[in-house]
N, C-alpha and C positions, 0 to 999 in steps of 0.2 A: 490825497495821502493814504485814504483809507483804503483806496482801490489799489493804490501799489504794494500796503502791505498785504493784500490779498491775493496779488497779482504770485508776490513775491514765494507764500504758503504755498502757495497753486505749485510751483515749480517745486519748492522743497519735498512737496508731498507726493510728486509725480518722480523726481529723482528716489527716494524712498521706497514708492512701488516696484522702479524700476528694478532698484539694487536688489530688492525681497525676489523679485521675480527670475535675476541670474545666480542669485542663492540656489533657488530652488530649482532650477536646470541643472545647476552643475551639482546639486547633490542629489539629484536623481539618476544624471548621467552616471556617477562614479558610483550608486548606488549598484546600477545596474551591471558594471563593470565586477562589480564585486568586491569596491576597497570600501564599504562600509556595512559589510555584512560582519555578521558576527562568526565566530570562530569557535569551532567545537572545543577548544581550550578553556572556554570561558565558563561553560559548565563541568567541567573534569574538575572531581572531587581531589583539597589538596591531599597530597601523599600517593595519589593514585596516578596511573597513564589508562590512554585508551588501549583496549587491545581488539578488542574484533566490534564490527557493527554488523548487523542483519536489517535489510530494507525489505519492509513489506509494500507495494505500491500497485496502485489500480490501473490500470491501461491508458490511454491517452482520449480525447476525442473518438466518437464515435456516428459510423449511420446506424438508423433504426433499422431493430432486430428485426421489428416483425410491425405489421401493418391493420387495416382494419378497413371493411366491404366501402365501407363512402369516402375515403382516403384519398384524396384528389392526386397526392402523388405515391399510389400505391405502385404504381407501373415502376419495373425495377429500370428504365431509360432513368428516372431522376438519380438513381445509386448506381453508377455505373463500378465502382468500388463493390459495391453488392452490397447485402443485408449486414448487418454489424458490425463493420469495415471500420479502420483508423479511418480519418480523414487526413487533409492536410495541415491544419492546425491540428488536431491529435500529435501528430507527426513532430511538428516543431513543439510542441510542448511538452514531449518525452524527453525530446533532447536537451531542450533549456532545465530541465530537469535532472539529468544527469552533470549539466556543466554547474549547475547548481552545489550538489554532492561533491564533487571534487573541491570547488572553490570552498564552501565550508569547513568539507575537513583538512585542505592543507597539506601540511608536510606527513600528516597520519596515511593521506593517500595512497595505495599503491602504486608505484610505476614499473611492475612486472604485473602481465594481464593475470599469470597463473597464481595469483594473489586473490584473485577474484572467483567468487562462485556465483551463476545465475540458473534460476530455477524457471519456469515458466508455466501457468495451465497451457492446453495444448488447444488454444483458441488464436485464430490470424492475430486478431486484435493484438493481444500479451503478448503473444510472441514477436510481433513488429516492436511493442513498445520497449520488452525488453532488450532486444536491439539499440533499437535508439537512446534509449537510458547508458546502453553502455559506451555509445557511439562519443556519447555525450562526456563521459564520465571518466575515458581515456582519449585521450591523444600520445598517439605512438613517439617514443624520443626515445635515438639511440638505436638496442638491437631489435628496437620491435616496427623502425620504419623500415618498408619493405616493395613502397613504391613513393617514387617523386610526383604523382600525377595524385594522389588519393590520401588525405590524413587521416587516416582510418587504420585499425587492425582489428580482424575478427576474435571475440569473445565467444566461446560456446555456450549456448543455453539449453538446460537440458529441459526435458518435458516428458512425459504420461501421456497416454490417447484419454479422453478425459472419462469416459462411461470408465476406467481404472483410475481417475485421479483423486481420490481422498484428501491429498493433500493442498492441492489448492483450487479444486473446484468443490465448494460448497454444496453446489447441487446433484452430486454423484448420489446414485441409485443407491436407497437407505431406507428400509420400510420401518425402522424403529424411528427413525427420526420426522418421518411422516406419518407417523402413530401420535408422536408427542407435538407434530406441531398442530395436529388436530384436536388433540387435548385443548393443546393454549386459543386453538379460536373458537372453544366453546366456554374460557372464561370470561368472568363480571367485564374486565377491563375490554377484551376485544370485542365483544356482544357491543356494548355502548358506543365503542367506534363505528359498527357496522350500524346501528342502530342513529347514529348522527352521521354518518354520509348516506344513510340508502335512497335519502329524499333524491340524490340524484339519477340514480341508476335508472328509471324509466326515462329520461330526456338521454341520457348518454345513448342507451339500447338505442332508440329512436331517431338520432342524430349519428351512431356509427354503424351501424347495421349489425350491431352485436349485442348479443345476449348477455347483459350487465347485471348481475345480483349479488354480487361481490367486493370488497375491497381489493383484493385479488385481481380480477377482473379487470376493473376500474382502472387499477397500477398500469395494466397494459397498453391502455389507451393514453394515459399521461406520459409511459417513454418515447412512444411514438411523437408526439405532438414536441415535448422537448425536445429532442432529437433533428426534428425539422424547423422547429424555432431555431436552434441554434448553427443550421445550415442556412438562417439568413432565409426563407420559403413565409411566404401566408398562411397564416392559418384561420380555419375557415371561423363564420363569425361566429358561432357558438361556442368559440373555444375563448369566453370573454375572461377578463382578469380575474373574476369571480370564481369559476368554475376553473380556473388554473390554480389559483390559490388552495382554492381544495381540496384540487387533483395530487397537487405538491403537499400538502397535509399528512395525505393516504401515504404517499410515497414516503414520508421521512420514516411513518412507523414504521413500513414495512417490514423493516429488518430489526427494528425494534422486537417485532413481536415474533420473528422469525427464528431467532437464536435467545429468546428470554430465560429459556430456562437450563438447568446444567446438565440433564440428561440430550441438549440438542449440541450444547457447547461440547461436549464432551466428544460427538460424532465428530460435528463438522470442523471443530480447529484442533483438536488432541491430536491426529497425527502433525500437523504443524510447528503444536508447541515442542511434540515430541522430537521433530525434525531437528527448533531450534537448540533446545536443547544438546543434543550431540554434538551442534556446532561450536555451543559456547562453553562442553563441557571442557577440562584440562587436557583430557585424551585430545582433541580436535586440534592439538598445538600441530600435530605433523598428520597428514592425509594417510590414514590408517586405511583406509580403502583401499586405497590404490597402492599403499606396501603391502597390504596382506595378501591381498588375492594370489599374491604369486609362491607363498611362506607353503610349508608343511606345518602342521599343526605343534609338533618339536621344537620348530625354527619359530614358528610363531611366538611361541613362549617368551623363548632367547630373547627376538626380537624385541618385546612387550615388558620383557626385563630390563633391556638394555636402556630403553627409554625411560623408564621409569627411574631409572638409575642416573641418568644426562636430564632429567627434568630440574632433580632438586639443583642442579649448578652451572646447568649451561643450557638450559631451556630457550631461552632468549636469539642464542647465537646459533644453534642446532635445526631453529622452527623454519627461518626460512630456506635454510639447506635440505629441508624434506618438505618445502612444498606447502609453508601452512598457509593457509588462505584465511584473509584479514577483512573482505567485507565479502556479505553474503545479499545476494540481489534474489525477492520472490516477486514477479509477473502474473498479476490477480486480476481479479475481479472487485466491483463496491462491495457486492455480497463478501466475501471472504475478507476485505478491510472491516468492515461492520463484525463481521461472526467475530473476529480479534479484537477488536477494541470493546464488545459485550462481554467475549469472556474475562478478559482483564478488566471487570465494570467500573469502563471507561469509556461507553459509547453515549453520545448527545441525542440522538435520533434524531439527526440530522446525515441526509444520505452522504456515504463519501464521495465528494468531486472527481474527476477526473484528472489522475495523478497523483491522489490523494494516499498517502505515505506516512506508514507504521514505523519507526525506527526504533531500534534495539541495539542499545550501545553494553558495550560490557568494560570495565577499568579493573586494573592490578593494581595493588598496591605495589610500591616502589619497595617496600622493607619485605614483604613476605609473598612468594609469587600465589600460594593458596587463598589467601583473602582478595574474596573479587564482591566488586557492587554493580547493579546493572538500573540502566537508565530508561524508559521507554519516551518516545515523543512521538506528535502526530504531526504531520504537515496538512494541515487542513485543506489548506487554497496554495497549490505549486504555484503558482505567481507571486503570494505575498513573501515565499522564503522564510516565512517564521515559523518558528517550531516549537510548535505549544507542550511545555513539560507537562505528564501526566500524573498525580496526584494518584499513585495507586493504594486501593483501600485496603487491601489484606496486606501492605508496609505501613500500615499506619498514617494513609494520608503522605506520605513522604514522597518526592519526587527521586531517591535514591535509595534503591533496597538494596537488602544483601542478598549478594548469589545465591546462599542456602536459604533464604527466605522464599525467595521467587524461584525457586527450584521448586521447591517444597508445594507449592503455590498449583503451579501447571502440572505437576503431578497429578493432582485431583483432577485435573481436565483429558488426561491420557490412557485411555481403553487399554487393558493389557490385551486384550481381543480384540480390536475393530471391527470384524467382521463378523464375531458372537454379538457384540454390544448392536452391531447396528441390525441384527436380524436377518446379515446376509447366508441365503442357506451353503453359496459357493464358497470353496477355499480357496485362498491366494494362487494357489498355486494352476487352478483350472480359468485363469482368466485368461 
């Protein structure tokens, strides 16, 4: 009797797992599908709409940059891609990325491309991923299919050669801000870091055939090895969990200590902020750019009158009829995710992943088109699809600021000189 009612548990308990088990398929599956993600509706402030978003995101997968003398697959036969190359996972996970963004935001989406703006650093990498971001993030319906054989339509991305890009390569030629970051590693805090890794620096020198006396240094040797860990390759045995954990330590400050203080933040993201700014300022409702350029200065006026005039009552209905572009896509780098979320101090020192995405939402209010709040959020890990709100300090801790607050904010981050501020002796105009 006892054995049958055991017998009997046995089955109840095994039909129980079962069912927990098709639970959990099928809300993965539809997870995946996209009907239980959540909805940029759900944080939209009430009384307000979304009106523009700007996407800051890091590039996809990667090979290593750069290599080192005992590197067993230093031979570029293993990269046939070459040095710093998307890979093929990079690849698909720009684009789940992008399919990502669309499912999100919904019926907010564009379905006219010239809705869209894409910016890109002028590195293969970005600029494939920006592609596939957008590849990802339109599907043509309507007057924008243009072949039966290809579900695709081209998105332009613009870009800078990068020794001129300020704006989203971080490491553009700046001797003031290579002034101030050698400041910061001759303070209390980075002295102690170097001072608690240097114990490794004679095994590393000795085991890569490089000249290690640095946390810097060191950094270089941990991309590499990442890099080839993550293309699935051996790595040699010195490279023990120990001496990865470490290596990965060095690495998270990196950019910690990189962008720490506001004379570097002011270099390397102020054109940025100052970028988005323009975007999300009232003027950005119709592409002033591309009306002006063709205006007399007369004409310009009129022009600049007229709309200011069609703002206060028909702003709404006029924006898409001249062109306003409702989400804004930038193709970066970690570095340049990192320099943005420090200045807005909002960075973990924790490197940004690959994919990894700044979002900048902005809302109207419904009664007054003048009062706007803007949102910021981080996508940490593109695979988990969660978007952690950020908690910004100079709103008080508040995950929703006001536009004149956060205007006000990045101001303080925006050189009215760039190229006074960063110590460059050339002018703009001799590049």
């Amino acid at each position: 009797m006892v054995n049958l009612q055991r017998s009997s548990l046995n089955v109840q308990l095994i039909k129980i797992n079962l069912i927990s088990s098709l639970l959990l398929i099928h809300l993965l599956i539809f997870s995946h599908a996209g009907q239980l993600i959540n909805s940029y509706k759900d944080n939209v402030p009430a009384g307000y709409r979304l009106w523009s978003v700007a996407i800051a995101h890091r590039h996809g997968d990667r090979t290593p940059v750069r290599s080192f003398p005992t590197d067993t697959y230093r031979d570029p036969t293993f990269w046939p891609d070459g040095w710093g190359q998307l890979t093929s996972v990079g690849k698909e996970r720009m684009f789940i990325l992008g399919e990502f963004f669309a499912r999100y935001y919904g019926d907010f989406w564009p379905d006219n491309i010239r809705e869209f703006y894409a910016q890109s650093s002028d590195a293969d990498r970005c600029l494939e991923s920006a592609y596939l971001v957008l590849a990802g993030a339109f599907r043509p319906t309507g007057p924008w299919v243009w072949s039966e054989n290809l579900n695709w339509v081209p998105i332009a991305v613009h870009t800078v050669p990068r020794p001129r890009d300020k704006l989203l390569n971080p490491s553009v030629y700046c001797p003031n801000a290579e002034k101030e970051f050698k400041s910061i590693r001759q303070s209390v805090e980075y002295q102690d870091c170097e001072k608690k890794y240097s114990k490794l620096y004679p095994m590393l020198s000795f085991v890569t055939g490089e000249k290690i006396k640095s946390m810097e240094k060191a950094l270089m040797i941990y991309g590499t090895l990442k890099c080839e860990k993550e293309n699935n390759l051996t790595l040699p045995l010195w490279a023990t969990d120990l001496v990865l954990e470490n290596l990965k330590e060095m690495h998270n400050l990196k950019y910690h200590f990189r962008y720490l203080t506001k004379p570097v933040q002011r270099i390397r993201t102020g054109p940025f902020f100052k970028d988005l700014s323009s975007r999300f300022s009232p003027e950005a409702d119709f592409d002033r750019k591309k009306s002006y350029s063709s205006l007399k200065p007369k004409k310009w006026l009129l022009f600049s009158n007229l709309l200011s005039q069609r703002s206060k009552s028909t702003r709404s209905s006029t924006a898409s009829n001249l062109d306003r572009k409702k989400v804004f896509f930038y193709s970066t780098h970690d570095s340049m995710i990192a320099a943005i979320l420090s200045s807005l101090k909002s960075f973990d020192k924790q490197n940004p992943d690959y994919g990894a995405s700044v979002i900048f939402e902005l809302y109207r209010s419904n009664q007054n088109e003048n009062q706007q709040l803007i949102s910021v959020y981080y996508l940490k890990d593109s695979y988990s699809e969660n978007l952690i709100k950020l908690k910004l300090p100079f709103c008080q801790q508040s995950t929703v600021c006001e536009f004149t607050t956060f205007m006000e904010y990045i101001s303080t981050l925006i050189p009215k000189n760039w190229y006074k501020e960063c110590g460059e002796t050339m002018k703009q105009s001799d590049w």
